[in-house]
C-alpha positions in Angstrom: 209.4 145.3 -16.2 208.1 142.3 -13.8 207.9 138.9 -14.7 205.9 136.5 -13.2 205.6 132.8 -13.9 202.1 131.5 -13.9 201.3 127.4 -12.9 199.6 125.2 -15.3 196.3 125.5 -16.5 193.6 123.9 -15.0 191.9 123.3 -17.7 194.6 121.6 -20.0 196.0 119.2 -17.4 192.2 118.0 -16.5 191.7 117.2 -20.2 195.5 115.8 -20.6 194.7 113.9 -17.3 191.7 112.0 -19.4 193.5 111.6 -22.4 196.3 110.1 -20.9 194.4 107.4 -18.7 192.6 106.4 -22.0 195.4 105.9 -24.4 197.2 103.4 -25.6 200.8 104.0 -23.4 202.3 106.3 -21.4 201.9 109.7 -21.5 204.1 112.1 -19.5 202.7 115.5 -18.3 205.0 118.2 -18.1 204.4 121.4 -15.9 200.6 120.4 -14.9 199.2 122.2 -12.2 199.2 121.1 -8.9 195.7 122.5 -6.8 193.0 120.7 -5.0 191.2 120.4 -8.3 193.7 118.5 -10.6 194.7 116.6 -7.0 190.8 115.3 -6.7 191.3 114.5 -10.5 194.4 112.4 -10.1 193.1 110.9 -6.8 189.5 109.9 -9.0 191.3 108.0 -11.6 193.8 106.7 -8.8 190.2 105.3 -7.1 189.2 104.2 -10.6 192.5 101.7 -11.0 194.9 104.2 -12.8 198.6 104.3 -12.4 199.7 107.5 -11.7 203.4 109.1 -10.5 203.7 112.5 -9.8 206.8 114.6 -9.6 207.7 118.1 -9.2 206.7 119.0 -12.5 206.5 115.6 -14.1 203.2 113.7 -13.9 203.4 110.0 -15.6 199.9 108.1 -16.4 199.9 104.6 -17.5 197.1 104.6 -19.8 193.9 102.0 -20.3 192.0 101.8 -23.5 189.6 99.6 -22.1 188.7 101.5 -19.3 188.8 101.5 -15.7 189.9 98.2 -13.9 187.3 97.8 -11.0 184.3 99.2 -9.1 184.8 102.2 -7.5 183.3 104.8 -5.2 185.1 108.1 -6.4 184.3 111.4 -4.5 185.0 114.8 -6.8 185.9 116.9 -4.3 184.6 120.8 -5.7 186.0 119.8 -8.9 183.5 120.2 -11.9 185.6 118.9 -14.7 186.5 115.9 -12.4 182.6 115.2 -11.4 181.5 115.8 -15.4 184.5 114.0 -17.1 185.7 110.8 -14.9 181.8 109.8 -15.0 182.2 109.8 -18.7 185.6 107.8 -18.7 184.1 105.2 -16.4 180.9 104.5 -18.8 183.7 103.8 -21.2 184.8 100.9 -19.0 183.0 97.8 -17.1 181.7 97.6 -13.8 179.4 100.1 -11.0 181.0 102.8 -10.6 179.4 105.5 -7.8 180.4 109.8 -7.9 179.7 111.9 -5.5 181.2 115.5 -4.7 181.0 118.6 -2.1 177.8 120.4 -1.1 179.3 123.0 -3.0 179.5 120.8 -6.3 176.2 118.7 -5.5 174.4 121.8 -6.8 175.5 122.6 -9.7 173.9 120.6 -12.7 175.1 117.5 -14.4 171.7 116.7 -16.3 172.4 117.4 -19.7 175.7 115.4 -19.9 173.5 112.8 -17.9 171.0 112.6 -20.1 173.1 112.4 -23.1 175.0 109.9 -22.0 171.1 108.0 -21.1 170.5 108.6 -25.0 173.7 106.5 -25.9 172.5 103.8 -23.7 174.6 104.1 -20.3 173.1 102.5 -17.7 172.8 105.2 -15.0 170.7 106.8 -12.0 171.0 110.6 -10.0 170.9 108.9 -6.3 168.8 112.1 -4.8 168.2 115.0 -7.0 167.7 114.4 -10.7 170.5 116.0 -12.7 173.0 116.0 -9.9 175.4 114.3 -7.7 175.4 111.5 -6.6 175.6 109.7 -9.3 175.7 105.6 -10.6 176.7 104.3 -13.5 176.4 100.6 -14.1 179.2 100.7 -17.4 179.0 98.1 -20.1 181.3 100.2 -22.6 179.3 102.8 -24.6 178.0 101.5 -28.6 178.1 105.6 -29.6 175.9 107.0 -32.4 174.3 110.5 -32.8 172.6 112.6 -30.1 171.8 116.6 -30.0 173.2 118.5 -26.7 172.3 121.9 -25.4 175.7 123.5 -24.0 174.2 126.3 -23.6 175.2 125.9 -19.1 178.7 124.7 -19.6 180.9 123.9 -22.3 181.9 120.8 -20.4 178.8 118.7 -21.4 180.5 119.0 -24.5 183.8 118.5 -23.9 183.2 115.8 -21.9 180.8 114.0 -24.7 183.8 114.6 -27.2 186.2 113.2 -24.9 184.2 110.0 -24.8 183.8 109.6 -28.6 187.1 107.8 -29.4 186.7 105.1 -26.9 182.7 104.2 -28.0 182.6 101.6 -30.6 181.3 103.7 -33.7 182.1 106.7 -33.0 180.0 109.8 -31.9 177.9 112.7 -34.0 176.9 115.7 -32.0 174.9 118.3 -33.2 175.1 121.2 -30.1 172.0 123.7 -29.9 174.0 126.3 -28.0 177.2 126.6 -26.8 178.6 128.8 -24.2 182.5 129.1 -23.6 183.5 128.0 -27.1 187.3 128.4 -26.7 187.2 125.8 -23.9 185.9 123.4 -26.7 188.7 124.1 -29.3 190.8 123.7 -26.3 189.6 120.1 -26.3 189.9 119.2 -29.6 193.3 120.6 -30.2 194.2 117.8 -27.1 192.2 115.1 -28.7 194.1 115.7 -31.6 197.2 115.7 -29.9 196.6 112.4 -28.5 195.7 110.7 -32.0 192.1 111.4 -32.1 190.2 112.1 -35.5 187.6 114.7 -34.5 186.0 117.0 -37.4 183.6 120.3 -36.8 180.8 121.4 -39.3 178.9 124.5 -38.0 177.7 123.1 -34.8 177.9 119.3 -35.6 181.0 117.5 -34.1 182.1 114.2 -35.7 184.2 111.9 -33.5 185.8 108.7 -35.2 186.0 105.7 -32.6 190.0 105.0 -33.3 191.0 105.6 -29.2 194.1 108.1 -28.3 197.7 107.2 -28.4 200.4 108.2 -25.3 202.3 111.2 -25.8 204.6 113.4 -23.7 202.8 116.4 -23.5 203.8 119.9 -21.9 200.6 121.8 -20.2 200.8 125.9 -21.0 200.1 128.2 -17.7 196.8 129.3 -17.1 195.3 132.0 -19.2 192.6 133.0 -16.3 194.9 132.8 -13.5 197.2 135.2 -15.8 194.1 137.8 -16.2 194.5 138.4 -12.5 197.8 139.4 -13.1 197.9 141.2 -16.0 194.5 143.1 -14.7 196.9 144.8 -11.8 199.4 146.0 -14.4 196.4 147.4 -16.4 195.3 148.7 -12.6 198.5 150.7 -11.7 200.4 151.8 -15.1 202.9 148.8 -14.8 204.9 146.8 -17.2 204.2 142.8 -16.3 204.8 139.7 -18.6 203.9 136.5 -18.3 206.3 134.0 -20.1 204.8 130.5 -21.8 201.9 131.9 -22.9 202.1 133.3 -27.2 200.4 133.2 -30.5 200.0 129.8 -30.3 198.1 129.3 -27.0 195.8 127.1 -27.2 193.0 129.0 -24.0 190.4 131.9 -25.2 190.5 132.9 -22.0 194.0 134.7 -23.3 191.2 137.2 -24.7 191.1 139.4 -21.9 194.0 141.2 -22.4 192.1 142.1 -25.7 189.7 143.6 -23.0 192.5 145.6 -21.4 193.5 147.0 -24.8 190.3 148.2 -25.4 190.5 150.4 -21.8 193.7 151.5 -22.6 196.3 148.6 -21.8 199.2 148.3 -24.1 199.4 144.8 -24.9 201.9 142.9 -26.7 201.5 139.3 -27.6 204.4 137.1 -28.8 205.4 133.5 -29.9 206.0 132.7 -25.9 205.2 136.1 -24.3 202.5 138.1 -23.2 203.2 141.6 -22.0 200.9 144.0 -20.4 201.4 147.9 -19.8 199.1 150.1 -18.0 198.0 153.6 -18.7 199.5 156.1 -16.6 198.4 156.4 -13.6 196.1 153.4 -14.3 193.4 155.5 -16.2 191.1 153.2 -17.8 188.9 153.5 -20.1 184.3 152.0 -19.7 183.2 150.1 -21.9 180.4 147.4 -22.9 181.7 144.0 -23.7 180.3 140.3 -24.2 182.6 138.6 -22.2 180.4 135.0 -23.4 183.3 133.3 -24.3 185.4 134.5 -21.9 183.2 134.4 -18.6 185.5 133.0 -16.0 187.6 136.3 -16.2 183.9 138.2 -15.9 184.8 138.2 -12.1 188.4 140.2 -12.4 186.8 143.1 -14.9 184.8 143.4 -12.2 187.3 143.9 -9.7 188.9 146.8 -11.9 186.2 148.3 -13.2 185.2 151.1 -10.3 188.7 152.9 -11.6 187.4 153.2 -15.2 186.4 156.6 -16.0 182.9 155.4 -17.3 180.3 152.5 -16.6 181.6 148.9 -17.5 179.1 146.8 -18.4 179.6 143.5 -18.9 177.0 140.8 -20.9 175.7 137.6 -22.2 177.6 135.8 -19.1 174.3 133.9 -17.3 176.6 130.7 -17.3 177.9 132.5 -14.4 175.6 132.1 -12.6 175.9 128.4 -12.0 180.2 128.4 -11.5 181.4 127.9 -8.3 179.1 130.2 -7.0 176.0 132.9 -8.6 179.1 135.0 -9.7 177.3 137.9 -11.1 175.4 138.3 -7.9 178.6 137.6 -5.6 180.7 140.4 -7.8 177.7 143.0 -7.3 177.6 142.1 -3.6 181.3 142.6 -2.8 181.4 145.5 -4.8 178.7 147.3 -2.9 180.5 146.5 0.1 183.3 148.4 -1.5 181.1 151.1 -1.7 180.7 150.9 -5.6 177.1 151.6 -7.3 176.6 148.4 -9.5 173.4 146.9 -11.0 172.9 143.5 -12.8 170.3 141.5 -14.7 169.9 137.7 -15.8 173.0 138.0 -17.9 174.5 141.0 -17.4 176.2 143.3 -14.7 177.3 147.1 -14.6 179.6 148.5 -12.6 179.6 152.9 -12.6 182.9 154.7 -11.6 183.4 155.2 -7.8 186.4 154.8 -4.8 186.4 151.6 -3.1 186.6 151.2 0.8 188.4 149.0 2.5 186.6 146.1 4.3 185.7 142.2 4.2 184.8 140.9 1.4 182.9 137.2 0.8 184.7 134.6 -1.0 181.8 132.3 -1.2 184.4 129.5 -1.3 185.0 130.5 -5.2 188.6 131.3 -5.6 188.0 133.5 -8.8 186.2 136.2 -6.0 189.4 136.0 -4.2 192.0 136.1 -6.7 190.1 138.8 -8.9 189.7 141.2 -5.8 193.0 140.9 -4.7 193.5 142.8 -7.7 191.1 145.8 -6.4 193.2 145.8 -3.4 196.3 147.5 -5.2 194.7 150.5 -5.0 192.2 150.2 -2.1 194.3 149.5 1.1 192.6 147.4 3.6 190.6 144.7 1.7 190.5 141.3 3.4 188.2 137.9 2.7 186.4 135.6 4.7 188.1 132.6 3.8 191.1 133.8 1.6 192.6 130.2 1.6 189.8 128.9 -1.5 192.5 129.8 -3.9 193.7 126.1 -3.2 191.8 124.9 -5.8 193.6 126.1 -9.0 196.5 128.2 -7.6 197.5 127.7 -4.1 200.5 129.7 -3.5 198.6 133.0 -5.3 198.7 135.0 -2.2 202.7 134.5 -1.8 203.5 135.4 -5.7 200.7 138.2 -5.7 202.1 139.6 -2.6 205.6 139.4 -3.6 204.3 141.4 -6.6 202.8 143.9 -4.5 205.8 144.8 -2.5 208.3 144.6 -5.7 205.8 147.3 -6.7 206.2 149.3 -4.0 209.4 149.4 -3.1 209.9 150.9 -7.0 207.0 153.6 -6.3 
């Protein structure tokens, strides 16, 4: 059996990141991932007048209740939770605070968190395009109150409003139209919790009391999507893998796609700290038709697997996909044609029929789930490469040395 240690989720330390600049103390992180993302996150507050030392494996942030501690020009790199979240921490504070990020993250859209953050009386103006970066804020603390939010693009706008509601001055009542990504939000209010917060859930109303967060030593869990990748190759080529720190108890939906798996034909067995993922022999999966809604940022690495299934896979309800790092739906059906794969897709769905990859270039289209998820596909189609194979630096940077070292564990065992 292989074992393979994944890194910290990205998701987790951007939200502990948050938590611990606004409390009351300091917090320690333990394990958080290092990757250009949670870097440009560190580096924002750092621009914003947080105190931050990071170790191998040891983050320390000296929190600030009252907000950030001067003007500041931040730049959010590709990062979305950095460019949707530190906006909200800095309407929090005092002073003219300015955001701006990549071309890449320029176009994907920030107007309902804008706009909902308008409603509660922040001070704010979209520089060129409405609903996107760059972005002003002119902060005078935020009163709170009620508003009503689609989420129904990204779970962040939500997220991000909850985030906000302990450090307004009454508090904050959010009734969400749709939601998309769901997990990601019990994700945050498990943190919140964990950092003192009093947040209660009604059906789709989310009540937020205005008591601020309190400093905490608090140990990130590795990254459920970043472990898909991995336990998708088991699934791929009849192997045994585990990935330790991840159990029962995990706190990331995105755990669910080993559920997926099973339903091909994975053995899967989930622990207190464990997750362990066998393969059918010889890597014969099983098609299928799944809503992968809640779940869509491991969309990309079903994709990569499923021309080996012995029937169609077709994947729906994942038009949020559309707006990631990339159109991901269209980028997966493009890079699997290459492969030589017959695949169709609609506004929220794709299908991928049975076939034998080719080797060739693929397109990252600078989204590091494209790499990392046909990487995968490469274990059993030799010759695969990628135009820019290096965009895995933004959530896992040394992937290509512990997938590699996987590969040729793998084959030196047959």
């Amino acid at each position: 059996m292989t074992t393979v240690e994944i890194p910290g989720s990205k998701s987790v330390t951007a939200r502990a990141l948050f938590l611990a600049a606004a409390a009351d103390g300091t917090t320690t992180l333990l394990r958080p991932l290092r990757s250009d993302d949670t870097e440009g996150f560190a580096e924002g507050l750092g621009a914003l007048g947080y105190a931050l030392t990071r170790e191998e494996g040891r983050w320390t942030v000296e929190g600030r209740p009252q907000g950030p501690a001067h003007d500041a020009d931040v730049y959010c790199r590709d990062g979305a939770t950095t460019a949707r979240f530190l906006p909200v921490l800095a309407a929090a504070g005092r002073g003219d605070f300015r955001f701006d990020a990549s071309a890449q993250m320029r176009r994907r859209p920030l107007g309902p968190l804008t706009e909902a953050l308008r409603t509660l009386g922040v001070d704010l103006r979209h520089e060129e395009a409405e609903g996107h970066h760059p972005l002003r804020i002119a902060a005078a603390g935020v009163r709170g109150g009620e508003l009503t939010l689609d989420a129904s693009l990204s779970s962040q706008y939500l997220t991000a409003l909850l985030l906000l509601g302990p450090l307004t001055e009454q508090g904050l009542r959010i009734t969400v139209t749709e939601l998309v990504s769901a997990p990601y939000v019990e994700i945050t209010v498990a943190m919140m919790r964990a950092f003192g917060a009093t947040v209660t859930r009604t059906g789709q109303v989310f009540e937020v009391a205005p008591d601020g967060y309190r400093a905490t030593a608090y140990p990130v869990e590795p990254d459920a999507s970043t472990a898909s990748y991995f336990f998708a190759a088991a699934a791929l080529t009849g192997r045994r893998l585990t990935v330790p720190g991840l159990g029962k108890d995990a706190l990331q939906g995105d755990l669910g796609f080993v559920d997926v798996l099973a339903r091909m034909g994975a053995r899967v067995e989930i622990g207190t700290d464990r997750v362990t993922v066998e393969g059918p022999a010889g890597g014969r999966l099983s098609g299928l038709t799944v809503d992968m809604r809640d779940i869509s940022d491991t969309m990309p690495t079903l994709a990569a697997v499923a021309p080996f299934a012995d029937g169609p896979v077709r994947i729906e309800n994942v038009a949020n996909t559309r707006i990631k790092e990339c159109d991901r739906l269209d980028a997966c059906a493009e890079n699997l044609r290459r492969l030589g794969v017959d695949v169709a897709t609609g506004p929220d769905w794709i299908e991928i029929r049975p076939g034998t990859p080719r080797g060739t270039e693929l397109a990252s289209y600078g989204d590091h789930r494209m790499v990392m998820s046909f990487s995968v596909t490469g274990l059993r189609t030799p010759g695969i490469t990628f135009d820019d194979p290096g965009c895995v630096r933004k959530t896992f940077p040394e992937f290509h040395e512990v997938f590699g070292r996987l590969r040729e564990e793998w084959t030196a065992t047959g």
